[in-house]
C-alpha positions as CSV (number, residue, x, y, z in Angstrom):
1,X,76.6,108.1,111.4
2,X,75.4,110.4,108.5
3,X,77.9,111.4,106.1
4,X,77.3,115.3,106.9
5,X,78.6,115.0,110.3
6,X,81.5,113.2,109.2
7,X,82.2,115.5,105.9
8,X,82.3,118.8,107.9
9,X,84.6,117.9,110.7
10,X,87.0,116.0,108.3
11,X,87.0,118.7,105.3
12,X,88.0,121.4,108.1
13,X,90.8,118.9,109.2
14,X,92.0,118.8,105.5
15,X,91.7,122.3,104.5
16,X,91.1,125.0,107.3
17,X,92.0,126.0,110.9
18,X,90.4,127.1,114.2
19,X,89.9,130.6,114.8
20,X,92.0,131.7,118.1
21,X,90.5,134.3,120.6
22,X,91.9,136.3,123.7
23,X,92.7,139.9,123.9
24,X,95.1,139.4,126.9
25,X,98.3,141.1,125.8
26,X,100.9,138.4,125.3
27,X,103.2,136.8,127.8
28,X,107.1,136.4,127.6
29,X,108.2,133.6,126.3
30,X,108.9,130.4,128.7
31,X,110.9,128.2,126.9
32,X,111.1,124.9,129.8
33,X,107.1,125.4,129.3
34,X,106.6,125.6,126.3
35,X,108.9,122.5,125.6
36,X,106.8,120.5,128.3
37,X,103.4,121.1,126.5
38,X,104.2,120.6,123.2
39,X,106.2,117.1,124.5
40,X,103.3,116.2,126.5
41,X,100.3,116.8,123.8
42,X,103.1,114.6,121.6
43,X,103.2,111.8,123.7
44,X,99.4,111.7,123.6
45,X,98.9,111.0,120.1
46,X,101.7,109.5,119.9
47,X,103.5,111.7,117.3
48,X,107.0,111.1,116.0
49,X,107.9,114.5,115.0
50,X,107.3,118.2,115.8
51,X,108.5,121.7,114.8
52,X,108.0,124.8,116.1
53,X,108.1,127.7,115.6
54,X,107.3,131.2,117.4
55,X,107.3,135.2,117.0
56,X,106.2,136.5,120.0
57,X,106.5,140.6,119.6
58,X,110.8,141.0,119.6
59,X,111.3,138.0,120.3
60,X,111.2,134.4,118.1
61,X,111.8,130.7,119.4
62,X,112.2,127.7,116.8
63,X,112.6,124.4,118.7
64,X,112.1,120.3,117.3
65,X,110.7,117.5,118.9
66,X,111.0,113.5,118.8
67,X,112.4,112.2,115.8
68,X,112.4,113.0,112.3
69,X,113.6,109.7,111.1
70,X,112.5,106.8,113.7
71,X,114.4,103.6,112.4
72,X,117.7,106.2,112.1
73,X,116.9,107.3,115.4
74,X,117.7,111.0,113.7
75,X,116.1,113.8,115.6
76,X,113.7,117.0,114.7
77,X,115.9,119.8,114.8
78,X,115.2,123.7,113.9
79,X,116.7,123.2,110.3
80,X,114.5,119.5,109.6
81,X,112.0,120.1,106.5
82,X,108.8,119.4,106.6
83,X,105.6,119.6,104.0
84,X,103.7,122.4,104.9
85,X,100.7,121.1,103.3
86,X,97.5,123.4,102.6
87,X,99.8,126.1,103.9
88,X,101.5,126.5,100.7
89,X,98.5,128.1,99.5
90,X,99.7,131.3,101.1
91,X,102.7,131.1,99.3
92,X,101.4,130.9,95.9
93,X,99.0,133.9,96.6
94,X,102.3,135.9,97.3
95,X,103.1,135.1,93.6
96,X,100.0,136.0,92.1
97,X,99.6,139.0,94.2
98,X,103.3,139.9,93.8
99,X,102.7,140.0,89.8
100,X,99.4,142.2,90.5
101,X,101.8,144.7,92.0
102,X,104.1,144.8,89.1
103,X,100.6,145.1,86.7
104,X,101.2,141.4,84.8
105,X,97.4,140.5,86.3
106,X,94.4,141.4,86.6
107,X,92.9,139.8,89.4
108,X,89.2,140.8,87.8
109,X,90.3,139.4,84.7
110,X,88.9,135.8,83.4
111,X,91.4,132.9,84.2
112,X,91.1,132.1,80.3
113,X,93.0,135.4,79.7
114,X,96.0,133.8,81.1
115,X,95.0,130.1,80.5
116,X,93.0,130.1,77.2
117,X,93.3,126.5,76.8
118,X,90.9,126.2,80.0
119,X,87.2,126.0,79.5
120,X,84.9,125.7,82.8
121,X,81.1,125.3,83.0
122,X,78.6,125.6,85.4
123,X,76.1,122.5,84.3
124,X,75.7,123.2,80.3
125,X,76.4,126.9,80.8
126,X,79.9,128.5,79.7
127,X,80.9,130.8,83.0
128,X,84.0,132.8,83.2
129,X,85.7,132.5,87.0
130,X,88.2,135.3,87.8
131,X,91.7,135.3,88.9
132,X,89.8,136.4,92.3
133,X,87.5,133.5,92.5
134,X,90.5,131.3,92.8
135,X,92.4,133.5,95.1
136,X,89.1,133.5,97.1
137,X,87.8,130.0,96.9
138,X,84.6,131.5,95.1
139,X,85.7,130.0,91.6
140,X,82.5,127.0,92.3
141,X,85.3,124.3,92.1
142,X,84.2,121.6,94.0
143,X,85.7,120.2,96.9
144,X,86.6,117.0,95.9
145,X,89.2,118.4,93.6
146,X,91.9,117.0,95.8
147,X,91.0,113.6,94.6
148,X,91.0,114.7,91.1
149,X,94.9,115.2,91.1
150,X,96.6,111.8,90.0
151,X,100.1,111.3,91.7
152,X,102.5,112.7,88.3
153,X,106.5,113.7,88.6
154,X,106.3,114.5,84.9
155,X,107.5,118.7,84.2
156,X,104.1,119.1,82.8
157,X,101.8,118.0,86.1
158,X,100.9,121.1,87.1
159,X,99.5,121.3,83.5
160,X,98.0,118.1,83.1
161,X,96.3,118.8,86.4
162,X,94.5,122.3,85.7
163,X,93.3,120.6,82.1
164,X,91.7,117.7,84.3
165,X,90.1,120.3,86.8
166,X,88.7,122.3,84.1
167,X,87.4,119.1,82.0
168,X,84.8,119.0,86.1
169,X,82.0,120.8,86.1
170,X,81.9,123.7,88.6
171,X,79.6,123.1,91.8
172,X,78.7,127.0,91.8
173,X,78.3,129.7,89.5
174,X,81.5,131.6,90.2
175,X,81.7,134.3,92.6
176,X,78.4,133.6,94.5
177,X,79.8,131.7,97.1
178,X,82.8,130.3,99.6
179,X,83.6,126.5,99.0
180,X,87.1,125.7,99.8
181,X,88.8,123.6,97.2
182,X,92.5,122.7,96.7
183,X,92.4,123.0,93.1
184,X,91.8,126.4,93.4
185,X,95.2,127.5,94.2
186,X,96.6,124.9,91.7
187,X,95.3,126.9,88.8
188,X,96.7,129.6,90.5
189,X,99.6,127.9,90.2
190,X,99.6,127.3,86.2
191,X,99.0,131.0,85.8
192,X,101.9,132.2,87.8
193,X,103.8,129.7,85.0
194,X,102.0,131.3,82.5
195,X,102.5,135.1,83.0
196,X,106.0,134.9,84.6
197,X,107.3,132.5,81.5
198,X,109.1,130.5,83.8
199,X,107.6,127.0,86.0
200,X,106.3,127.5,89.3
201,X,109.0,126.3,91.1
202,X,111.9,128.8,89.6
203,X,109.6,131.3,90.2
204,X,108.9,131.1,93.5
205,X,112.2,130.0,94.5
206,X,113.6,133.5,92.8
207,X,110.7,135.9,93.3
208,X,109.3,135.0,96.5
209,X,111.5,132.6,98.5
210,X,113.9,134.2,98.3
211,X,113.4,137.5,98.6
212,X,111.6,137.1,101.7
213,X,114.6,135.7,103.4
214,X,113.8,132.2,103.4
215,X,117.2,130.2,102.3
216,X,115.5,126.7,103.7
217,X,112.4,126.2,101.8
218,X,111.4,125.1,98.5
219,X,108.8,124.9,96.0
220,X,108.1,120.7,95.5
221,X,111.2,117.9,96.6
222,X,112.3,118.1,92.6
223,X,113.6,121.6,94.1
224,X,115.3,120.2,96.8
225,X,119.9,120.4,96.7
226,X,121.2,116.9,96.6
227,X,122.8,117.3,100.4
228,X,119.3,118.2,102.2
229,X,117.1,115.9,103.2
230,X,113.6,115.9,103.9
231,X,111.5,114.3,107.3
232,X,110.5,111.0,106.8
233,X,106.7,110.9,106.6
234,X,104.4,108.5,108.5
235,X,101.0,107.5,108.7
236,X,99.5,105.0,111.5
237,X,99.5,101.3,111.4
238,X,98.4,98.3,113.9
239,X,101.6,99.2,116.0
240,X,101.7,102.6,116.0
241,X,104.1,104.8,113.4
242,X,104.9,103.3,110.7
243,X,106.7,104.8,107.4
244,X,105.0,105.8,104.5
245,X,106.5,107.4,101.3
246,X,103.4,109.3,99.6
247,X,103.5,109.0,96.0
248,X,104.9,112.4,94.6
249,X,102.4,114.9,93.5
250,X,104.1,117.4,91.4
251,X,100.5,119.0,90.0
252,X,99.5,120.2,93.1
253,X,102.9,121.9,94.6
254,X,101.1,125.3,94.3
255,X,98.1,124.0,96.8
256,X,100.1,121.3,98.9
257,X,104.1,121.1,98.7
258,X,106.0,123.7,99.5
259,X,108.8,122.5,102.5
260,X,110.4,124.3,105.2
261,X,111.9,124.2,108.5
262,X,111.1,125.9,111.7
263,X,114.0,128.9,111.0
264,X,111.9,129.5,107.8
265,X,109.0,129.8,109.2
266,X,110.0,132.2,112.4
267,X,111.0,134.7,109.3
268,X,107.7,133.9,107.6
269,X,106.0,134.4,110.7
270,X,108.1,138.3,110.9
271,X,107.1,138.7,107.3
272,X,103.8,138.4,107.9
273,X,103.9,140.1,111.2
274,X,105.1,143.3,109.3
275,X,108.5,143.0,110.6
276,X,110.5,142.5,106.9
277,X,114.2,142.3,106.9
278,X,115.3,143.7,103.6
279,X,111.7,142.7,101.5
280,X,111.0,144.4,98.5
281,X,108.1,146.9,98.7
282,X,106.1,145.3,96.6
283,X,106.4,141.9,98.2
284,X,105.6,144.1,101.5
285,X,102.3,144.9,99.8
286,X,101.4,141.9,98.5
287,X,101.7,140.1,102.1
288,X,99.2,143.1,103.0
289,X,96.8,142.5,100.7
290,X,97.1,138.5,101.2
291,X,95.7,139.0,104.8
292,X,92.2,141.0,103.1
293,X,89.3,138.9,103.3
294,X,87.1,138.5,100.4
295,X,84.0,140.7,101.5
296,X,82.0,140.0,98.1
297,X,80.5,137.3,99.8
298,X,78.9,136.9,103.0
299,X,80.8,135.3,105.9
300,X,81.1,131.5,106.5
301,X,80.0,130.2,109.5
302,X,80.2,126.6,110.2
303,X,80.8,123.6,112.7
304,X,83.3,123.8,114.9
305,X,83.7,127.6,114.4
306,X,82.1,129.8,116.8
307,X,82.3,132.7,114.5
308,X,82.3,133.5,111.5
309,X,85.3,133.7,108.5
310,X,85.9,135.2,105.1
311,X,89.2,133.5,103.1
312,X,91.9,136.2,102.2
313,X,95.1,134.7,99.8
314,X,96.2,131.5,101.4
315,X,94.2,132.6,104.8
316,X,91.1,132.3,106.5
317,X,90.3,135.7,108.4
318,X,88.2,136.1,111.6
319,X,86.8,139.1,112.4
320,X,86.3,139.0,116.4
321,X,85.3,142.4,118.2
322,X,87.1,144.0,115.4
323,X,90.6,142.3,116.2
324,X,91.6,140.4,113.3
325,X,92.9,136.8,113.5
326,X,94.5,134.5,110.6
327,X,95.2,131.0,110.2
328,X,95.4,127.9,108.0
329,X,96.1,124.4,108.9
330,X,97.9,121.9,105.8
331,X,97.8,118.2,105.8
332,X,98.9,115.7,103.0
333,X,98.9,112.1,103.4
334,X,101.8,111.9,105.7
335,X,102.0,115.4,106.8
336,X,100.1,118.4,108.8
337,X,100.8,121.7,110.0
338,X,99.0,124.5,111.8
339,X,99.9,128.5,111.7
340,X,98.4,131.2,113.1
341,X,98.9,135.4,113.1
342,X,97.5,137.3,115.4
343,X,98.7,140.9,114.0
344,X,97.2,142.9,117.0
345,X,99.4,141.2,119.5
346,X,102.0,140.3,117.4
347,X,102.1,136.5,117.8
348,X,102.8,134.2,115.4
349,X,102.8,130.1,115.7
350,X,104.0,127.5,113.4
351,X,103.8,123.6,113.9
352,X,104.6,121.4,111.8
353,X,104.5,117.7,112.3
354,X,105.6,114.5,109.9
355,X,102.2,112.7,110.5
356,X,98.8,113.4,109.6
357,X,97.3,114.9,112.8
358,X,94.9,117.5,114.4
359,X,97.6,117.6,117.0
360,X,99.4,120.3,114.9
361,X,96.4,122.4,115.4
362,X,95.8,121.3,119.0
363,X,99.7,122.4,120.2
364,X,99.6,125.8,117.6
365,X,96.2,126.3,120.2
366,X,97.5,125.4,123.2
367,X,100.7,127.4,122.3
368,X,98.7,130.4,121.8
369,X,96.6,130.1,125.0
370,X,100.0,129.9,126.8
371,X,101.3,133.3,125.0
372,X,98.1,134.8,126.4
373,X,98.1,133.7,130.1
374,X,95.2,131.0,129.2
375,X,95.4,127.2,130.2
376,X,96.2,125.4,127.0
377,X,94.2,122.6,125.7
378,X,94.5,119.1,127.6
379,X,93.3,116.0,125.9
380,X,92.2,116.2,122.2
381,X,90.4,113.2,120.5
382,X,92.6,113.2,116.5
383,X,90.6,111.9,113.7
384,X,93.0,109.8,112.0
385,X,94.2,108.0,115.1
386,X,90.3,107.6,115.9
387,X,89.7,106.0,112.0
388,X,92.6,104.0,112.4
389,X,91.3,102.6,116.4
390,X,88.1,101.9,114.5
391,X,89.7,99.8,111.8
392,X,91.6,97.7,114.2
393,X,88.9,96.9,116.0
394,X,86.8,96.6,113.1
395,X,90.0,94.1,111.7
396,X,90.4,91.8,115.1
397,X,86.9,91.0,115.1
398,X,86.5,90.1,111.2
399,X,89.2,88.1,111.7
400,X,88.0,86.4,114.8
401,X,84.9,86.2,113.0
402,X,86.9,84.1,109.7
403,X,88.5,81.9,112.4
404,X,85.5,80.6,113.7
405,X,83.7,80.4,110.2
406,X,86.4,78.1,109.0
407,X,86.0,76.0,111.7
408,X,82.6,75.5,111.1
409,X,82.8,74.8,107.1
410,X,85.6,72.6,107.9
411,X,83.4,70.9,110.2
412,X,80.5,70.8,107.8
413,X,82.6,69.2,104.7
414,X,84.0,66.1,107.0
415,X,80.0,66.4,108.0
416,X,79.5,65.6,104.2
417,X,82.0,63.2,103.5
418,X,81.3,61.1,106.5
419,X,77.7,61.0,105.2
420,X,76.2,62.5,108.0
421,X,74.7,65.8,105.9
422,X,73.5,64.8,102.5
423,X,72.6,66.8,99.2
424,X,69.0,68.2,100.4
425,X,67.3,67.6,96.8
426,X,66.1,70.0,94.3
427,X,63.5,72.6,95.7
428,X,62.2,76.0,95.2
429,X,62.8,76.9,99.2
430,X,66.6,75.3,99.0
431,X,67.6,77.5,96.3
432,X,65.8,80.3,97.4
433,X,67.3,80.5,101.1
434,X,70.8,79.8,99.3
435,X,69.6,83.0,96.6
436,X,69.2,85.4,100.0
437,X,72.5,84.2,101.8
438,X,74.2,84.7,98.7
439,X,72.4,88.0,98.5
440,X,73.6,88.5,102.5
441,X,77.1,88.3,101.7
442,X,77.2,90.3,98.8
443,X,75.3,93.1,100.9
444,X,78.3,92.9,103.1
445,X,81.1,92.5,100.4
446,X,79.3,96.2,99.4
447,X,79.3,97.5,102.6
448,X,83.1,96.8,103.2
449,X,83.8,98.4,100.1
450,X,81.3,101.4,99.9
451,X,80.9,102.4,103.7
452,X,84.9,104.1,103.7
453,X,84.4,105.9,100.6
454,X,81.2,107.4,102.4
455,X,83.8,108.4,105.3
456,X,86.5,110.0,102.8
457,X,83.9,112.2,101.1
458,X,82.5,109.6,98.5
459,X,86.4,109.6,97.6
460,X,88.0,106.6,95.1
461,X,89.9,103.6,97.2
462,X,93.3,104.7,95.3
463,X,92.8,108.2,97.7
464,X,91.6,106.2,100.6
465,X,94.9,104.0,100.5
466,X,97.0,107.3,100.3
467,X,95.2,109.3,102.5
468,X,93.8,106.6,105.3
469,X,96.0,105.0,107.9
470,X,97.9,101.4,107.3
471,X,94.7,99.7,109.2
472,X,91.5,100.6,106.9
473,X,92.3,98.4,103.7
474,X,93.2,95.6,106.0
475,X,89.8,95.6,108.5
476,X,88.0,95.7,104.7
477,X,89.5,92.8,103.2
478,X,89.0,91.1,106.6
479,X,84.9,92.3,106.7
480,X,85.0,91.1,102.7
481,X,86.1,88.3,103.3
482,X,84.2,87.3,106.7
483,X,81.2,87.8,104.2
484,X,82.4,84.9,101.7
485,X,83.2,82.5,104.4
486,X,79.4,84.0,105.9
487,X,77.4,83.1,103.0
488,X,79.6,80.0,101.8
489,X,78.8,78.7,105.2
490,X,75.4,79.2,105.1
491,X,74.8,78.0,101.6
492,X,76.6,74.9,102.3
493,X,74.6,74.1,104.6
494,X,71.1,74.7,103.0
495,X,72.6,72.7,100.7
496,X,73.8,69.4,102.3
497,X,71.4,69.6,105.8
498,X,72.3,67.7,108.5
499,X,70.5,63.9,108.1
500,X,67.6,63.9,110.8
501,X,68.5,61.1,112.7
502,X,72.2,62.3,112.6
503,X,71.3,65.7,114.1
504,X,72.0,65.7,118.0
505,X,68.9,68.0,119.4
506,X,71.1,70.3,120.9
507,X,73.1,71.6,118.4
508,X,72.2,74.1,115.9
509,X,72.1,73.2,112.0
């Protein structure tokens, strides 16, 4: 399998969302139906938790599913928080856009104006990436930046984590083109600190959050009041769900880590709907100008799209037939989530679920075809539970494959000590056929240990152990292994051949 096929699919699972179509004027909403679906596509992947949430014109519905907390048996209600993942970016554009408003940025102006202890360079060149290239994923940061943010609780992560993105060199000169990067918004991030005086998360909580309505959802768990509690995140293992406490990645709460619950979200949904409760003007026009695509640069179209988007703040924009449609998906290592605005219609659609799953975007879909009189999605094939299918099987049959190696060495040293294999002398074709098994095993030591960083972007094993499910270091320590006892095996027995009139004619050496 080439490594493009598997990049493209897998860096739209991380970082973007399907584009939605139908002009069919929305439905009312049926609750008992809507429950059955979302239930339903649950039990197919086998997901422990899901939050909804929907505006649907006047009317709004926020529901929870399964269980937010499997070993306490504690169930997903309305009010359980959940990491919205690469849906925070949306967020932290409101902040930048809000101090636009109020004249504190310049979103033409050189980053360095606002963080002059950043230098970024496009090979040996010196370049100068706007405020706007980061708000529009034009800045030329590469997309492996996610991988470049080291897990930190420290106050200063968000810091330490812009220096470290700046010390990369950029993939494009900025402006010229669309290359999605999570870094992006994290710089973002640092210069909301940097103009408002204050860190990211009191700012958002006090100039954004809140004024929006929003009195369940923070900036990053360090924001979190000592009697609220957040989901239990999981990631899959050889039986199913298993628990799984992500290390704690305060550097990138401006790209990745903002929480709510589905209540939240229904009034995010409003806001962004144009139906503010009590919003200040200016936060009004900032959620305006966050849904404006980036028209500087030509369209994206890609695999699986079947049209073509430009990236707004915190939003990828699709232009269909002149009828606008929005939406993001967010996952984290234990985490996804899926929303989606059609403004025409006035639908909105939030899920959020405490595993890392397409699923989210599969129900947000499904949900939407519903809304519109369409028959929702049916079976859906998720990437992560398909990695980790492949590294159990890939794990039974290394291990099968030890078992039956062991037996054989074992068989071959009471071979030797009985005397019925003997030392084969010294020789340039004994050493030589012992040089290439050797050279065998090590081939597919390598292979255990490079072909998964192929399959997570050419991304370190620390991320692959974060990010990948319980099963893929196991089935690689199984291969890696399976290729010592391999070529032990074999060399031993180049080594010490069986004696000729020992060797029954039917059995192989």
């Amino acid at each position: 399998m080439s490594l493009r096929r598997v990049f493209i699919p897998l860096l739209v699972f991380i970082c973007t969302v399907f584009p939605l179509t139908g002009a069919a004027d929305a439905a009312e909403l049926d609750r008992p139906t809507i429950d059955n679906y979302v239930t339903s596509m649950m039990d197919k992947d086998n997901l422990p938790g899901v939050s909804v949430a929907i505006v649907n014109g006047s009317e709004s519905y926020t529901q929870g599913y399964g269980f937010s907390d499997l070993a306490a048996g504690r169930k997903v209600t309305p009010y359980t928080l959940f990491e919205l993942g690469s849906n925070s970016k949306a967020f932290t554009a409101l902040g930048i856009l809000l101090l636009t408003e109020q004249g504190k940025i310049d979103l033409k102006a050189p980053v360095t104006r606002y963080l002059p202890w950043t230098e970024w360079k496009f090979g040996q060149e010196k370049v100068e990436p706007t405020v706007e290239d980061f708000l529009h994923q034009t800045s030329g940061m590469g997309s492996n930046s996610i991988a470049l943010i080291p897990p930190s609780n420290h106050d200063k992560a968000l810091a330490d984590t812009v220096r470290n993105l700046a010390a990369q060199p950029l993939w494009y000169k900025p402006g010229e083109q669309f290359l999605y990067s999570t870094g992006n918004y994290d710089v973002l991030g640092a210069v909301i600190e940097a103009v408002s005086g204050q860190s990211y998360e009191s700012f958002m909580a006090s100039q954004v959050i809140k004024p929006l309505g929003l009195d369940h959802t923070y900036a990053g768990t360090a924001a979190l009041p000592p009697d609220v509690k957040l989901s239990s995140g999981y990631k899959l293992g050889f039986t199913g769900n298993r628990q799984y406490n992500a290390p704690t990645y305060r550097g990138n709460i401006p790209a990745g880590y903002i929480l709510s619950n589905a209540t939240d979200m229904a009034q995010w949904l409003k806001n962004q709907l144009g139906q503010p409760e009590g919003v200040p003007e200016s936060l009004r026009r900032a959620v305006k100008q966050s849904h404006a695509p980036d028209n500087r640069v030509r369209a994206t179209l890609t695999e699986p799209y079947d049209s073509p988007f430009r990236y707004g703040g915190g939003w990828l924009v699709f232009d269909q037939a002149r009828q606008p449609y929005l939406s993001h998906s967010g996952n984290n290592p234990n985490f996804s989530s899926y929303v989606i605005l059609d403004p025409n219609q006035k639908i909105g659609i939030a899920v959020m679920g405490n595993r890392n799953s397409t699923y989210t975007y599969a129900i947000a879909q499904g949900l939407r075809d519903l809304l519109t009189g369409k028959q929702p999605v049916g079976a859906y094939q998720d990437t992560t539970t398909s990695v980790n299918l492949g590294a159990t099987i890939v794990f039974i049959i290394a291990d099968l494959l030890c078992i039956w190696m062991l037996y054989r060495t074992l068989k071959v040293l009471f071979a030797i000590r009985r005397g019925r294999r003997s030392f084969a002398g010294h020789s340039a074709g004994v050493y030589l056929k012992s040089v290439l098994w050797a050279f065998l095993g090590i081939v597919i030591l390598g292979a255990a240990w490079y072909i998964p960083q192929q399959l997570f972007w050419g991304y370190s094993w620390p991320f692959i152990i974060v990010w990948a499910p319980f099963t893929v270091l196991p089935a690689m320590i199984s291969v890696g292994v399976t290729a010592i006892l391999f070529a032990g095996l074999r060399i031993t027995s180049t080594l010490f051949p069986r004696k000729h009139n020992d060797r029954p004619a039917n059995l192989p050496v």
